[in-house]
C-alpha positions as CSV (number, residue, x, y, z in Angstrom):
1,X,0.0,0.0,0.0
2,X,1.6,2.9,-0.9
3,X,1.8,6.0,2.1
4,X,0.7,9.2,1.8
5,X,3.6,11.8,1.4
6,X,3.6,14.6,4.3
7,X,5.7,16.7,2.4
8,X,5.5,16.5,-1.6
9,X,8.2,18.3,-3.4
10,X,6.9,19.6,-7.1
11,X,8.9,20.4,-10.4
12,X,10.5,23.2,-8.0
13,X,13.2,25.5,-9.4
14,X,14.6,28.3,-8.0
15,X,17.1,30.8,-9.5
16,X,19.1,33.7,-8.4
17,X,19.7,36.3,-10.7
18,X,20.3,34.2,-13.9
19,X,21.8,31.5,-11.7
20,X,19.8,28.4,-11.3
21,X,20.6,26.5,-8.1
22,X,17.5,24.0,-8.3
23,X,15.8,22.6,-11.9
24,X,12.5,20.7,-11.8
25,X,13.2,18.7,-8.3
26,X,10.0,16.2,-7.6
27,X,10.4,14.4,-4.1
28,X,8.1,13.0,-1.1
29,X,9.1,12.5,2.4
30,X,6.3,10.3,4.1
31,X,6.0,9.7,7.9
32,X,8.8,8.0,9.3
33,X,11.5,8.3,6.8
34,X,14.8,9.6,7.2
35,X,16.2,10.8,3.6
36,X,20.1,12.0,3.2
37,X,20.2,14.3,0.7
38,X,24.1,14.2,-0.6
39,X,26.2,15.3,-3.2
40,X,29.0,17.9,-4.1
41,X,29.4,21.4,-2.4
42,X,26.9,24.0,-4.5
43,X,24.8,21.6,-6.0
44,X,21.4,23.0,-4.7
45,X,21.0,20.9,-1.3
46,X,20.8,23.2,1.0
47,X,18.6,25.7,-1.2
48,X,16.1,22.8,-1.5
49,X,16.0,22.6,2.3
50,X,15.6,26.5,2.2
51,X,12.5,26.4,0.2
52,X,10.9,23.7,1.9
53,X,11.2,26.0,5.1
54,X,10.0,29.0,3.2
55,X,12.9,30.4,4.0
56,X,13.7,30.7,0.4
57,X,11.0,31.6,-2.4
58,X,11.0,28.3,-5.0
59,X,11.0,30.4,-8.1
60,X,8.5,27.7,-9.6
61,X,7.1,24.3,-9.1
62,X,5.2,23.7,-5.3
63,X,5.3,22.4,-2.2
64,X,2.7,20.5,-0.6
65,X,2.7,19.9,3.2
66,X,-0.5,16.9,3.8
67,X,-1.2,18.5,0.2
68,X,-1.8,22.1,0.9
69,X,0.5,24.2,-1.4
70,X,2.4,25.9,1.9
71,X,3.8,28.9,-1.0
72,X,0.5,30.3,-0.6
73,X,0.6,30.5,3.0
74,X,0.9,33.8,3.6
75,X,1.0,35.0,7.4
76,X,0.1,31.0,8.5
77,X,4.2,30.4,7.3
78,X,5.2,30.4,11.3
79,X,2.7,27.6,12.3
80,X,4.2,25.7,9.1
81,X,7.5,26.0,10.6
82,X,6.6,24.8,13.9
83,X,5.0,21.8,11.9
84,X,8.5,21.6,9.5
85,X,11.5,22.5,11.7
86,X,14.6,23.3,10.8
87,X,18.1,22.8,12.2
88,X,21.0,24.9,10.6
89,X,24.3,24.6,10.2
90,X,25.4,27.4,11.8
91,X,23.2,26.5,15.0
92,X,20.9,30.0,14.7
93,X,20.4,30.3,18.7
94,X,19.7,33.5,20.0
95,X,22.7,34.7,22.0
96,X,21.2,36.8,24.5
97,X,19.1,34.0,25.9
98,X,19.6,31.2,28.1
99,X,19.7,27.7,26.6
100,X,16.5,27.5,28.4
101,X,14.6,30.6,26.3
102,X,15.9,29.3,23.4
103,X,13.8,26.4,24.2
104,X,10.7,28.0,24.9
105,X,10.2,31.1,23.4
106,X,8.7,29.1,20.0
107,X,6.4,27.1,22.4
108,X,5.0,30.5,23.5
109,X,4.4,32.8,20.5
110,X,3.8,30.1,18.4
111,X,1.8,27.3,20.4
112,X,1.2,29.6,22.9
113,X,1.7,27.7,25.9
114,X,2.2,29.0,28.8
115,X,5.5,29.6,30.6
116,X,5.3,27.1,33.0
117,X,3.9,24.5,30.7
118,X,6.8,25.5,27.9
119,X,9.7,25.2,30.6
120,X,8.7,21.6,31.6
121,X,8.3,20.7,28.1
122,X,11.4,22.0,27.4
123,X,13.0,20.5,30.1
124,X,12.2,17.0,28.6
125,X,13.4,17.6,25.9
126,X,16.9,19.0,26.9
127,X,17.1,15.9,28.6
128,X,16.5,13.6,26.0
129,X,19.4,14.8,23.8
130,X,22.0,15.6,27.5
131,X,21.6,19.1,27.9
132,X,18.9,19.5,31.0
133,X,21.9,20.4,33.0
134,X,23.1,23.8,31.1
135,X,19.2,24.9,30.8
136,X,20.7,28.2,32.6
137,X,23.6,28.7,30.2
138,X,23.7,31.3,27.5
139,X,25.1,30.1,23.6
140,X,28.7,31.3,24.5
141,X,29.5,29.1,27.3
142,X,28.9,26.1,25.1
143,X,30.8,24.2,23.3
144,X,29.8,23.4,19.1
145,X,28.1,19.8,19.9
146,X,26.2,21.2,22.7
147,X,24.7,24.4,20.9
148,X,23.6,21.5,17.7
149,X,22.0,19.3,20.5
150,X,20.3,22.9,21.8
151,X,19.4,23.7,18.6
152,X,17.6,20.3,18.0
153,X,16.0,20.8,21.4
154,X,15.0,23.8,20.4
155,X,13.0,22.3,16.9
156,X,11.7,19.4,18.7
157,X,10.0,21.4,21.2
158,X,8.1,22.2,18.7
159,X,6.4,18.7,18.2
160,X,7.5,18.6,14.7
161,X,6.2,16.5,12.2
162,X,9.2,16.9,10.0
163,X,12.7,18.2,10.7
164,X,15.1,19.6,8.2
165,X,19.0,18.9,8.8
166,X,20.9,21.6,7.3
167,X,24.7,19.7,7.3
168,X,24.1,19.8,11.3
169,X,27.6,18.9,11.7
170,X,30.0,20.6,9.3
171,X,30.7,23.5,11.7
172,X,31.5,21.2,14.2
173,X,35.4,20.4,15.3
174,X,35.6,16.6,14.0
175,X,35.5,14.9,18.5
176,X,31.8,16.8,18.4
177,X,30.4,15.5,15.4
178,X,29.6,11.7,16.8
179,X,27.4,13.4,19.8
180,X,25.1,15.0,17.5
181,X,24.8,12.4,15.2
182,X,23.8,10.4,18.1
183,X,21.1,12.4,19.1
184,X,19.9,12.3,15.5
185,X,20.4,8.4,15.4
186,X,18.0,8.3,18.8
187,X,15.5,10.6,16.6
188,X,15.1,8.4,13.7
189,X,14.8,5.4,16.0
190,X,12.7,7.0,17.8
191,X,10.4,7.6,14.2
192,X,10.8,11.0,13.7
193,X,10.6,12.2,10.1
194,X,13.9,13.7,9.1
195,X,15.6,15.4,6.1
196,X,19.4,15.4,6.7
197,X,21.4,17.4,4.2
198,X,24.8,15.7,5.3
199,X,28.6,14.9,4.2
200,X,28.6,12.3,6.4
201,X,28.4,9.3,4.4
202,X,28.4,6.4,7.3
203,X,25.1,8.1,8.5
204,X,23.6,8.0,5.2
205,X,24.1,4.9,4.5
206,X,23.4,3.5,8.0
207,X,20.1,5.9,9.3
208,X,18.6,6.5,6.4
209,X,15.5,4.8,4.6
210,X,16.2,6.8,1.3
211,X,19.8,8.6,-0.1
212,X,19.2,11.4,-2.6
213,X,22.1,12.3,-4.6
214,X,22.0,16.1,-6.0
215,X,24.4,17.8,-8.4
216,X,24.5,20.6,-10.5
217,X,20.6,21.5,-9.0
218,X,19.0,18.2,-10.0
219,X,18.8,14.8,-7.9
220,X,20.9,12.6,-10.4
221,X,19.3,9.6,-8.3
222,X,18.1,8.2,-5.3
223,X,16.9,4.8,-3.9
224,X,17.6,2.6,-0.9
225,X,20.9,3.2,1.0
226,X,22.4,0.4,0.2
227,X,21.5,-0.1,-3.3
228,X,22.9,3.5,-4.0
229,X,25.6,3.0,-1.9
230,X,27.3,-0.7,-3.6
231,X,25.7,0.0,-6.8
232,X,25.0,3.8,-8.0
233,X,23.5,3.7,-11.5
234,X,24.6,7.2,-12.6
235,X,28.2,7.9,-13.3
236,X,27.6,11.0,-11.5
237,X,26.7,9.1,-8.3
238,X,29.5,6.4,-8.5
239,X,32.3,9.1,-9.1
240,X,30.7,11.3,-6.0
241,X,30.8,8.0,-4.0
242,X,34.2,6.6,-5.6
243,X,36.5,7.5,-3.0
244,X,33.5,6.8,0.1
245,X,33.2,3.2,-1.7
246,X,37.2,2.3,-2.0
247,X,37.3,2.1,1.5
């Protein structure tokens, strides 16, 4: 029986200037899958992940969230994003506020829960991925790994039904980059529905229930980890992987 795609991705494109970073990209993420998007620095992953957020304007094409087009949301784009979260490279937490705040200031202008309901909330989840005990620290006083697992607190307070991986680790000095992958490994045990933009090529093939390979703004090919990963049909994909698969 085939699922129901919570997220539907439609001939989008997306240009800037005369550049085009994405051409005619068709995709569904359904409930429970954890899709790698991979391939080459500037090929249009991260862009896609942009315009699935909103955060970038798809220059054509749709995107269909339990198949509503969410480009015509309008002012209803912030309860999207509680529904589609996003986690960014860079980590995105607000400096000035305590790991705590970062944690619940969604839950109250969005959800509109109340303090004390969004600070026990939040308190589970800064537990679930090691950081209940620096609820009281501010951004600075942490360390890369521990801002990323904050930051995925922060989306999965939330109660996302989908969260977007911007290449969660590549900021990250190389001894961090196992403890948020962990925390992400817990989530997609756990069943969350996840969309990892990602260098990291032993998560891919391990976590995920479908590997999308980009390049040059178009997925070349995707499929089943392990079929893309010991046999990639495109030449694009096997050169991509070559040196990941002579190991």
């Amino acid at each position: 029986m085939q699922r129901e795609p919570i997220l539907g991705v439609r001939h989008l494109s997306k240009t800037f200037g005369t550049n085009p970073v994405l051409k005619d990209i068709n995709f569904d993420i359904c409930q429970g899958d954890v899709i790698s998007i991979i391939g080459p620095s500037g090929s249009g992953k991260s862009t896609l992940l942009r315009c699935i957020n909103l955060l970038e304007t798809p220059t054509a094409g749709s995107i269909l969230f339990k198949g509503r087009n969410i480009t015509e949301l309008g002012k209803d784009v912030f309860s999207y994003r509680a529904k589609v979260g996003m986690v960014f490279q860079s980590f995105n937490l607000f400096d000035n506020l305590t790991v705590m705040d970062n944690c619940t200031l969604g839950q109250i202008r969005v959800l509109h829960r109340n303090r004390e309901e969004a600070e026990e909330y939040a308190l589970q989840i800064l537990s679930r991925v090691g950081m209940a005990p620096y609820c009281n620290a501010r951004p600075r006083q942490l360390s890369g790994g521990q801002k990323q697992r904050v930051a995925i607190a922060r989306a999965m307070a939330l109660d996302p039904e989908v969260i977007l991986f911007d290449e969660p680790t590549s900021a990250l000095d190389p001894e961090l980059v196992g403890e948020v992958l962990d925390v992400m490994r817990d989530l997609a045990e756990q069943g969350m529905t996840m969309a990892v933009v990602t260098h990291e090529m032993a998560f891919a093939r391990q976590v995920s229930s479908r590997v999308v390979f980009m390049d040059e703004g178009v997925i070349m090919e995707e499929g089943a980890p392990e079929e893309l990963f010991t046999d990639p049909k495109n030449d694009r994909t096997r050169e991509f992987l070559g040196r990941y698969l002579s190991r």
